[in-house]
N, CA, C and O atoms as a DFTB+ gen file, in Angstrom:
624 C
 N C O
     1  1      91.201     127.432     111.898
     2  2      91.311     126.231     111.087
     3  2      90.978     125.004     111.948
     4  3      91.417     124.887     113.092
     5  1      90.123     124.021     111.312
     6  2      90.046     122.665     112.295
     7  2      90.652     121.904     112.360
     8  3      90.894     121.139     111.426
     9  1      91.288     121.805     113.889
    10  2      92.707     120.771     114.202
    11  2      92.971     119.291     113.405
    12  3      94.039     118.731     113.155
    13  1      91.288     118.797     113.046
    14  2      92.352     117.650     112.188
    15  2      92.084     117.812     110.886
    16  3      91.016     118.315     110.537
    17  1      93.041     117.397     109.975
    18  2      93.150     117.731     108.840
    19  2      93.461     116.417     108.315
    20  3      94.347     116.171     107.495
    21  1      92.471     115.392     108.979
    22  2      92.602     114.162     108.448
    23  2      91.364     113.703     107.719
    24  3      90.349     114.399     107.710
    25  1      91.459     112.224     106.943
    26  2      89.794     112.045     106.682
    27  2      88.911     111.820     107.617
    28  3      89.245     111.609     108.783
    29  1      87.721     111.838     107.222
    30  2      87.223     111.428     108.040
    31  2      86.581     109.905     108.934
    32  3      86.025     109.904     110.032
    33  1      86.767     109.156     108.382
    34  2      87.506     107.774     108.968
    35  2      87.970     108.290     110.323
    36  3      87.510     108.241     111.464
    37  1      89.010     108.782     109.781
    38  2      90.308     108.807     111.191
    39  2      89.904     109.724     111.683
    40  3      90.649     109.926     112.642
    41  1      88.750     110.871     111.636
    42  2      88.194     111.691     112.739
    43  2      87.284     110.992     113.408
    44  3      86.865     111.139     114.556
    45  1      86.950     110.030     112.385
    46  2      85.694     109.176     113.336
    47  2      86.080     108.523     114.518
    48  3      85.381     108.543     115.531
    49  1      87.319     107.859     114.427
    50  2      88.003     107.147     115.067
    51  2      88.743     107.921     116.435
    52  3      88.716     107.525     117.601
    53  1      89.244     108.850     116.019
    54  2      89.574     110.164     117.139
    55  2      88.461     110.555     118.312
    56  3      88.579     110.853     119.500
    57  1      87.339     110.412     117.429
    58  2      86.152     111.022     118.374
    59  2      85.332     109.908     119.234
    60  3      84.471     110.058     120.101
    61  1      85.851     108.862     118.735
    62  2      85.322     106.877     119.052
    63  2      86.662     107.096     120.495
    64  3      86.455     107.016     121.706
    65  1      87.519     107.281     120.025
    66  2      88.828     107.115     121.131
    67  2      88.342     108.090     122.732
    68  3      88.313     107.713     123.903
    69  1      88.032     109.365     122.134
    70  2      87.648     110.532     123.039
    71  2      86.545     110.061     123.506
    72  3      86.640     110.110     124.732
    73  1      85.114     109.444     123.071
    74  2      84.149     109.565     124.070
    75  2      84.526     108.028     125.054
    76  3      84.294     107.862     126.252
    77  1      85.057     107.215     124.249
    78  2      85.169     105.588     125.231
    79  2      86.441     106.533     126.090
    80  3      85.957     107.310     126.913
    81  1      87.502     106.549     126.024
    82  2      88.395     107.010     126.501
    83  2      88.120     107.989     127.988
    84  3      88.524     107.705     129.116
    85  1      87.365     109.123     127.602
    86  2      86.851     110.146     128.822
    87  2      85.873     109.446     129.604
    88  3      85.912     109.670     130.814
    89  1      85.058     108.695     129.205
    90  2      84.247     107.596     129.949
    91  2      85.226     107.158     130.872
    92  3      84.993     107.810     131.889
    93  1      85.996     106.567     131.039
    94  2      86.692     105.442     131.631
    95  2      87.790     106.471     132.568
    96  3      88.040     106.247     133.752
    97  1      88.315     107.507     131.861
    98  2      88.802     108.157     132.668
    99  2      88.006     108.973     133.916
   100  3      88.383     109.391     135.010
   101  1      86.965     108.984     133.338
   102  2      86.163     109.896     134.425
   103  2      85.293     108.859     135.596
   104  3      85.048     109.196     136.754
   105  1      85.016     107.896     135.132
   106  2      84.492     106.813     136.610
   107  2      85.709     106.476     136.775
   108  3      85.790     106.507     138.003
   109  1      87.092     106.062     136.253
   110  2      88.448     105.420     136.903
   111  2      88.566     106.873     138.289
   112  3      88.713     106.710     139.500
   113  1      88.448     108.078     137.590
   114  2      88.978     108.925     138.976
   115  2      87.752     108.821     140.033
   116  3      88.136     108.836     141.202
   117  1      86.739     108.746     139.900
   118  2      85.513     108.700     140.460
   119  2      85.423     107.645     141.167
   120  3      84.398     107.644     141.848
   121  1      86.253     106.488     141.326
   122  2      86.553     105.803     142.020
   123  2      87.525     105.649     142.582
   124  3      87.694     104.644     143.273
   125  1      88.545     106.694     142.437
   126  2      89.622     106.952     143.785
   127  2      88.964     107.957     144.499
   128  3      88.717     107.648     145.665
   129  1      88.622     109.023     144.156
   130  2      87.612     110.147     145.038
   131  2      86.205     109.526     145.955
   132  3      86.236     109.863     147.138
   133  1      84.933     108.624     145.522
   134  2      84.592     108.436     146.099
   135  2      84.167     106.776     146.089
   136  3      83.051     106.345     145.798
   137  1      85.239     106.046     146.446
   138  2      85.443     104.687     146.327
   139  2      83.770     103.934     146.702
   140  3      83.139     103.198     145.943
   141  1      83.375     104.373     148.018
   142  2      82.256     103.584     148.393
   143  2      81.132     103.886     147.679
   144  3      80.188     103.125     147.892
   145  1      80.951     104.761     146.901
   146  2      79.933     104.880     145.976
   147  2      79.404     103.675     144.657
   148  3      78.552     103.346     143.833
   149  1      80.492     103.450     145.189
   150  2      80.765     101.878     144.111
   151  2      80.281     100.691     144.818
   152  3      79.618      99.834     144.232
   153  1      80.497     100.636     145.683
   154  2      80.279      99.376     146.135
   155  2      79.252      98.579     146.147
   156  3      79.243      97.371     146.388
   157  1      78.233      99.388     145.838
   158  2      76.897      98.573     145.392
   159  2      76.412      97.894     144.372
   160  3      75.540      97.034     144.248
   161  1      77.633      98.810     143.189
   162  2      77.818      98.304     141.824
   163  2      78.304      96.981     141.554
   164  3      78.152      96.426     140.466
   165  1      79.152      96.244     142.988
   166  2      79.646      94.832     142.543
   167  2      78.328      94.292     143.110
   168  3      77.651      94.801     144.003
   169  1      78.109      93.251     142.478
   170  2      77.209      91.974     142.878
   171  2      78.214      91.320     144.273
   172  3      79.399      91.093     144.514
   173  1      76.455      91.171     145.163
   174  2      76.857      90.798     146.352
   175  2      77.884      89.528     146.695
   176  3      78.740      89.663     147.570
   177  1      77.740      88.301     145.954
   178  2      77.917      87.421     145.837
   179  2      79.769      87.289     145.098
   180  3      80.429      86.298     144.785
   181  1      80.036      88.533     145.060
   182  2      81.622      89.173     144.220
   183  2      82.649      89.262     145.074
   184  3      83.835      89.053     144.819
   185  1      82.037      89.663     146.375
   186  2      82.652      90.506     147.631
   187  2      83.337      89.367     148.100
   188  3      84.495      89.469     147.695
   189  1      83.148      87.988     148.970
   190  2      84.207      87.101     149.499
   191  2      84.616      86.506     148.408
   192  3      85.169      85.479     148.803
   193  1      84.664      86.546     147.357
   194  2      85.622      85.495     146.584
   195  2      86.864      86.591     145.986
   196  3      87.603      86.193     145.085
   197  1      87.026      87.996     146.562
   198  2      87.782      88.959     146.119
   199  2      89.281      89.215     147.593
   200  3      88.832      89.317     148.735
   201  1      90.145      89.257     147.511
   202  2      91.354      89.050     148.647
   203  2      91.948      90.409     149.142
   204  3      92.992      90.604     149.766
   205  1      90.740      91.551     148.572
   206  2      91.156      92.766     149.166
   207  2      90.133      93.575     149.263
   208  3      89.143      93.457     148.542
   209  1      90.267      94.532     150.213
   210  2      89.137      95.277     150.788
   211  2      88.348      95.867     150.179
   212  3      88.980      96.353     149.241
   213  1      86.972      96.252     150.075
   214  2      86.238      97.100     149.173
   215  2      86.908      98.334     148.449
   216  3      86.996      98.581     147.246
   217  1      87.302      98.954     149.429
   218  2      88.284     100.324     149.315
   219  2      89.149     100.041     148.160
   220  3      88.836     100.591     147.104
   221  1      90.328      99.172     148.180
   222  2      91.343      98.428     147.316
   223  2      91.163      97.804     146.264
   224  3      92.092      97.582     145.486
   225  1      90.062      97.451     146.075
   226  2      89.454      97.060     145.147
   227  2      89.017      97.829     144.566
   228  3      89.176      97.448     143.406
   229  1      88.329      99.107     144.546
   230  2      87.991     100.660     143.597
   231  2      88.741     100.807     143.218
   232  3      88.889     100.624     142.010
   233  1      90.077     101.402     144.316
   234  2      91.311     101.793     143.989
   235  2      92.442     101.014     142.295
   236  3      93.236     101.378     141.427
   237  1      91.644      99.708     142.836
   238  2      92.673      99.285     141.525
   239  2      91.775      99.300     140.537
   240  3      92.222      99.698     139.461
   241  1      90.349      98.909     140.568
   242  2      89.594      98.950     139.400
   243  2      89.868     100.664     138.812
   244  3      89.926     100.921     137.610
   245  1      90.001     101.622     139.802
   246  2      89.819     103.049     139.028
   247  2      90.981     102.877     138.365
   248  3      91.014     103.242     137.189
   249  1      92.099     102.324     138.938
   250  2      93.671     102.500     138.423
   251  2      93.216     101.475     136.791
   252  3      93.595     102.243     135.907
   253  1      92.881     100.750     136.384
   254  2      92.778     100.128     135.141
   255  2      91.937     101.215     134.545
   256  3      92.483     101.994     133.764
   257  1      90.614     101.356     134.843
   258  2      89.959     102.215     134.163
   259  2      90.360     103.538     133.647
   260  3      89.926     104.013     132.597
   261  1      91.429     104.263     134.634
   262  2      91.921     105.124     134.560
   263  2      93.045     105.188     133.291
   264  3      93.073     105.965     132.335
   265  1      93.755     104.325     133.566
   266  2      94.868     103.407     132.558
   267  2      94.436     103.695     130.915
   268  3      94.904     104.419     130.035
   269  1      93.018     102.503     131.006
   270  2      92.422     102.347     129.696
   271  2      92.232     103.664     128.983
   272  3      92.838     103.855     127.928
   273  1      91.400     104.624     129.505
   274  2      91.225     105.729     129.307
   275  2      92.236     106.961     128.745
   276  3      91.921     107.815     127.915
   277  1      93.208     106.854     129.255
   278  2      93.734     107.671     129.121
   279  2      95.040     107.280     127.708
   280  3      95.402     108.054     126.821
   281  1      95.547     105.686     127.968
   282  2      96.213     105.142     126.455
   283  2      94.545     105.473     125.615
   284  3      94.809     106.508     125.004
   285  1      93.650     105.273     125.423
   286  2      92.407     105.600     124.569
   287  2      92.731     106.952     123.995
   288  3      92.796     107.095     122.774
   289  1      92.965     108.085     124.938
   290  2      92.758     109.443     124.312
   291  2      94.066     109.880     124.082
   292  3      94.112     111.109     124.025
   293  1      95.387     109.209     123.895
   294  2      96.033     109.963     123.408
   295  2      96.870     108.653     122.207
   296  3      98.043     108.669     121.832
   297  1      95.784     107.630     121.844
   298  2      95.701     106.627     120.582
   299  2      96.721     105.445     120.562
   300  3      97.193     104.967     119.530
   301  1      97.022     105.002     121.939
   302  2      98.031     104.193     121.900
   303  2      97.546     102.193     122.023
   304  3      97.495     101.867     123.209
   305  1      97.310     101.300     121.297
   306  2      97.584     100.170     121.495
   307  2      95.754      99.949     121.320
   308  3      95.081      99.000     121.724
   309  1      95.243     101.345     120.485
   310  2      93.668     101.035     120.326
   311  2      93.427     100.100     119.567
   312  3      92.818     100.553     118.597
   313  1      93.629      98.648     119.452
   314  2      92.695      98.023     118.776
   315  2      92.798      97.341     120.031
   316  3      91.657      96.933     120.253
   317  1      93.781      96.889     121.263
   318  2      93.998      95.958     122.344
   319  2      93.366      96.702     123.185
   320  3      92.748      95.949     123.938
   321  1      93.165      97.942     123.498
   322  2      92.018      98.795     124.537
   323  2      90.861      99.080     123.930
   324  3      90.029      99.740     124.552
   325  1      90.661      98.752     122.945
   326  2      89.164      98.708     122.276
   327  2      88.494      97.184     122.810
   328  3      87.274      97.118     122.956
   329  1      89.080      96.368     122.998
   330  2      88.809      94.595     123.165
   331  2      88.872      94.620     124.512
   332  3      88.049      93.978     125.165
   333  1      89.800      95.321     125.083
   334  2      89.667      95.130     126.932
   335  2      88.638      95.708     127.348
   336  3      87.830      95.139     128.082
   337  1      88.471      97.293     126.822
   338  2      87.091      97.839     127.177
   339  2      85.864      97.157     126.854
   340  3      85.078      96.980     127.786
   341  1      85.578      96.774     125.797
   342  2      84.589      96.369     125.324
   343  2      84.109      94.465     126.161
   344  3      83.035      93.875     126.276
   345  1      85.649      94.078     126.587
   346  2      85.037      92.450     127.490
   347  2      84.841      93.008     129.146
   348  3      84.111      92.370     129.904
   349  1      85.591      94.301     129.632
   350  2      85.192      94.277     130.850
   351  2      83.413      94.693     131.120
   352  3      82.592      94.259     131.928
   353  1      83.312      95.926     129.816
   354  2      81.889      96.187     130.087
   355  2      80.976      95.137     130.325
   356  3      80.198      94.995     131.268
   357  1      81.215      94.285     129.152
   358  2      80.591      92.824     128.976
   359  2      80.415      92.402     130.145
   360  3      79.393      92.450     130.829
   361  1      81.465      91.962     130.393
   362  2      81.635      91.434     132.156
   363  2      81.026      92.021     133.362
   364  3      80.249      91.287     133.972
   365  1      81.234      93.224     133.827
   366  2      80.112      94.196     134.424
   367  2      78.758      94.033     134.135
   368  3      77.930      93.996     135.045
   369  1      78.365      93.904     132.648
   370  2      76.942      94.196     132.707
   371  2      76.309      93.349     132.832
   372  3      75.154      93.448     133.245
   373  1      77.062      91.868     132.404
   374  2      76.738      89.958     133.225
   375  2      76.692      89.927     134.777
   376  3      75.724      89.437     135.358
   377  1      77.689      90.424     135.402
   378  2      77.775      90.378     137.006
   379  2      76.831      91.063     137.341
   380  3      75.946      90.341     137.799
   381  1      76.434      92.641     137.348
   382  2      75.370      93.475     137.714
   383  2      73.942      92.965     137.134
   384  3      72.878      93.155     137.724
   385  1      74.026      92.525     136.329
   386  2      72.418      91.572     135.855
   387  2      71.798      93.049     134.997
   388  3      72.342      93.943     134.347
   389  1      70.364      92.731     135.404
   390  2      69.696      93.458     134.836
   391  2      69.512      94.843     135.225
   392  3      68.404      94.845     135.762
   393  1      69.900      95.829     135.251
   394  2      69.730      97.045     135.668
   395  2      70.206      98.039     134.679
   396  3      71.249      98.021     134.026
   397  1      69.261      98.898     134.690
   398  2      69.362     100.042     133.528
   399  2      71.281     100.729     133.486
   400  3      71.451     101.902     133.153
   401  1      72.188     100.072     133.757
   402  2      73.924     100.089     133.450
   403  2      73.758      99.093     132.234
   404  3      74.624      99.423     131.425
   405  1      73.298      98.413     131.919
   406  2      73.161      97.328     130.759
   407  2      73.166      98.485     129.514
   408  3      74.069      98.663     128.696
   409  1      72.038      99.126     129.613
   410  2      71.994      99.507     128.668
   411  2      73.024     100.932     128.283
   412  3      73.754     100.948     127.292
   413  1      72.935     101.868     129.082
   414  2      74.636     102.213     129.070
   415  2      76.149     101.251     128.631
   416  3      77.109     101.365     127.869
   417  1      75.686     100.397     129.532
   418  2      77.673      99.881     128.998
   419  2      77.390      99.091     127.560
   420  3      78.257      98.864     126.716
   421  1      75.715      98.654     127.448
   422  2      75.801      98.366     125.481
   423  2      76.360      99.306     124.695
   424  3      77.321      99.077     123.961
   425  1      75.567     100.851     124.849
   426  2      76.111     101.738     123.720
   427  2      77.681     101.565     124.169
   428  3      78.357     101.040     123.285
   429  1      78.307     101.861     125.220
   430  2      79.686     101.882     125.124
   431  2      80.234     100.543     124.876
   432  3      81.442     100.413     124.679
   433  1      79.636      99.790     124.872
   434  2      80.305      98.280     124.033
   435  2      80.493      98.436     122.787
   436  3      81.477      98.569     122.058
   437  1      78.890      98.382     122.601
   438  2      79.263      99.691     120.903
   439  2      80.232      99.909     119.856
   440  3      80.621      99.407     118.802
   441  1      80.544     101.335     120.980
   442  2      81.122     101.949     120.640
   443  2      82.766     101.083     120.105
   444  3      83.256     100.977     118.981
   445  1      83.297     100.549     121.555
   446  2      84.291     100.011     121.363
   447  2      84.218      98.909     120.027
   448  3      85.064      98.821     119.137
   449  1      83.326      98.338     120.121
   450  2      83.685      97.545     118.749
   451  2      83.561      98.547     117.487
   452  3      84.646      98.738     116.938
   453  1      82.707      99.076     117.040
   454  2      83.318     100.195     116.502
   455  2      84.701     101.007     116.443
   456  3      85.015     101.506     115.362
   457  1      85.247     101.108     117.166
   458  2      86.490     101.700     117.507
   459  2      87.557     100.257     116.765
   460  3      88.367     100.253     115.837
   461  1      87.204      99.475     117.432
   462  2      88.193      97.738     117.197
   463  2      87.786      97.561     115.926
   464  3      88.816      97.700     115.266
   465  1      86.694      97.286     115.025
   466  2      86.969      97.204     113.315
   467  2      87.420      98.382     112.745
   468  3      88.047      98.105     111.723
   469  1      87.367      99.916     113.009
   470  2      87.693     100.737     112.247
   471  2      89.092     100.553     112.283
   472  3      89.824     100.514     111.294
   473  1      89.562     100.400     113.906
   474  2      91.414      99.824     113.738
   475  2      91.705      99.191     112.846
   476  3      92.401      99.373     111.847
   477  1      90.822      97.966     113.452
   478  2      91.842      96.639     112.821
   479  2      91.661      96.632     111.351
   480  3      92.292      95.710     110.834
   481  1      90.816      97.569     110.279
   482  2      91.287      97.717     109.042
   483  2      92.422      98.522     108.434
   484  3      92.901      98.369     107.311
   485  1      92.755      99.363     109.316
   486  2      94.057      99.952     109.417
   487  2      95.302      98.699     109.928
   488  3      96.476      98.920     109.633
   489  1      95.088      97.952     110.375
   490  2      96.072      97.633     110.803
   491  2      97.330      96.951     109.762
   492  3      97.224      97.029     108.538
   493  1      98.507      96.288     110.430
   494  2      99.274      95.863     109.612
   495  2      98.576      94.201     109.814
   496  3      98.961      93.257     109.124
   497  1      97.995      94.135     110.392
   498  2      97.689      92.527     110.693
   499  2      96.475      92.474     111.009
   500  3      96.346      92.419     112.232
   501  1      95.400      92.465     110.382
   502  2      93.851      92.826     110.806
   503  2      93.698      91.469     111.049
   504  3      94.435      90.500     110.870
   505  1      92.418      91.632     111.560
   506  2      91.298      90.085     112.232
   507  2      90.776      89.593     111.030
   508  3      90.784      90.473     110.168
   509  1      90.377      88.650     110.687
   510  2      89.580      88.069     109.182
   511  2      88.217      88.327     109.546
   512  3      87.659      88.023     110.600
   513  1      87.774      88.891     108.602
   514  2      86.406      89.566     108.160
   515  2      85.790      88.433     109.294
   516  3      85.520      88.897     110.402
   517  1      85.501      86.627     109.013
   518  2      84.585      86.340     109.769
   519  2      84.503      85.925     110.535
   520  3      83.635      85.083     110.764
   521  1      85.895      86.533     111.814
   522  2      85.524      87.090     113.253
   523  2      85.048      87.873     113.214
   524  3      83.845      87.637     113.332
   525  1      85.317      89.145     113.071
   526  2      84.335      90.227     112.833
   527  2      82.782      90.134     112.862
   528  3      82.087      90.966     113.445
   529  1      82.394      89.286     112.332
   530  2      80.927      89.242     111.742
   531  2      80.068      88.328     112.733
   532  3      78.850      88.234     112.885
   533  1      81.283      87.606     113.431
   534  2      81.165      86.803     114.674
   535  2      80.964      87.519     116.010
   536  3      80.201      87.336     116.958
   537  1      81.751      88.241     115.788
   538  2      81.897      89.349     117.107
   539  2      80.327      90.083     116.737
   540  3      79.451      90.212     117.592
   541  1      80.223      90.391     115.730
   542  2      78.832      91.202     115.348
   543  2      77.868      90.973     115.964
   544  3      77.224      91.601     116.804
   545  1      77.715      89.283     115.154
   546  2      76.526      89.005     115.770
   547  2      76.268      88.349     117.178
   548  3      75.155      87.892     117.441
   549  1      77.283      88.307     118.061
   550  2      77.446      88.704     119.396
   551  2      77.090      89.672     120.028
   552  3      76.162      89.694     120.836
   553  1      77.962      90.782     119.649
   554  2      77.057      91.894     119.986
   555  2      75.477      92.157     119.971
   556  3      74.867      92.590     120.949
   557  1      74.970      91.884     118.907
   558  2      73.292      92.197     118.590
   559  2      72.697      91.405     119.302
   560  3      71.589      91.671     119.768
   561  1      73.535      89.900     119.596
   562  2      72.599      89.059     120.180
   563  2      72.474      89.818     122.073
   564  3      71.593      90.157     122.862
   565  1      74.008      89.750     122.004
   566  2      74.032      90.543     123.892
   567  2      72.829      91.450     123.740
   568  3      71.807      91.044     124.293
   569  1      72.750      92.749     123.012
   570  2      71.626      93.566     123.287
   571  2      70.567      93.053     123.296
   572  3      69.754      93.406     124.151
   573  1      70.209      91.964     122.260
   574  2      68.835      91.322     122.835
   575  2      68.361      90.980     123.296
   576  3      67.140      91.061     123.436
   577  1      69.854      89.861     124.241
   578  2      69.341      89.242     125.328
   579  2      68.938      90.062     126.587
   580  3      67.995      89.843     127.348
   581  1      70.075      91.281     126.645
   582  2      70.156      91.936     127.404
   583  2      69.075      92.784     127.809
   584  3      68.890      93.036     129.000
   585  1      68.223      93.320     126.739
   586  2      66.721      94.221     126.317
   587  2      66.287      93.014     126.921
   588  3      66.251      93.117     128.147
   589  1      65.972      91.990     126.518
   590  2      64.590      91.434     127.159
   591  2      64.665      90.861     128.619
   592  3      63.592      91.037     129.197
   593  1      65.361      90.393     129.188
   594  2      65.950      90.240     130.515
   595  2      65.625      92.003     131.529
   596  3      64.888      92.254     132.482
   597  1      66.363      92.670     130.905
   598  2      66.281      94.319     131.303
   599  2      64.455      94.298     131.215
   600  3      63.923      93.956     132.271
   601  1      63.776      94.539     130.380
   602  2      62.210      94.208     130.115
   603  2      61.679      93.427     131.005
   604  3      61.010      93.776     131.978
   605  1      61.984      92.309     130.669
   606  2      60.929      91.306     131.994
   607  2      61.689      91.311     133.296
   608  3      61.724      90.261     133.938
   609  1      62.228      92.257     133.698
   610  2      62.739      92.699     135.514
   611  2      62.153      93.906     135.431
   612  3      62.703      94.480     136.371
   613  1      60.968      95.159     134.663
   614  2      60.200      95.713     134.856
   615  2      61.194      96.706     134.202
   616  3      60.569      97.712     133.867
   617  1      62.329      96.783     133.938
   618  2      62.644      97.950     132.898
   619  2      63.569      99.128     134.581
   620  3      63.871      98.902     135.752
   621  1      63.629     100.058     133.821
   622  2      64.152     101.384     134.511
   623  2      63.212     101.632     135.998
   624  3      63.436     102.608     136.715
């Protein structure tokens, strides 16, 4: 028999939780295991205005990521870890500039807003439709800007 026996809405939403969720869990550990692998990922210009060591700095970024991830997959406080995920990617993919992670952390931006309206119509206290539509066309605009910037730095 298949474990959920819910609609499908709320499988959609299960399976929105599981792929953002295992994402985040799996680079959060990937950055306690091999911290310096990262380090190229911050923009150079990141490193002295930060008050702890490269090392310590993975360490806690994996510890949030790790965090996010894991309230994600077992459905706790998802419309507030749908919005954190979705501004840090943001944030990452502004600091790192143009490099083919843009277009990765879009679909998983995505995703998360996806994840954040399917909530917040469930919720007891949803967002008004035109944030939503605000946030939307935010989103579409980031990918565009983001595609053509990504494009005129020669792409992948």
């Amino acid at each position: 028999m298949f474990p959920f026996q819910k609609k499908r809405e709320d499988l959609m939403i299960v399976v929105l939780r599981f792929a953002v969720g295992s994402v985040f869990v799996w680079f959060g550990i990937d950055k306690w295991i091999h911290p310096e692998a990262w380090y190229d990922w911050v923009a150079a210009w990141v490193w002295p205005l930060v008050f702890f060591s490269p090392p310590t700095i993975m360490l806690l970024i994996g510890g949030f990521e790790f965090t996010v991830g894991m309230l994600l997959l077992v459905g706790r406080l998802t419309r507030v870890l749908a919005t954190m995920a979705g501004v840090y990617l943001f944030l990452i993919s502004y600091l790192t500039g143009p490099t083919d992670t843009v277009v990765r952390d879009g679909a998983l931006i995505g995703c998360c807003l996806a994840l954040f309206i399917s909530v917040n119509r469930a919720s007891s206290k949803p967002i008004d439709q035109k944030w939503i539509r605000l946030i939307w066309f935010a989103y579409v605009f980031f990918l565009f800007a983001a595609g053509m910037v990504f494009i005129r730095h020669g792409g992948i």
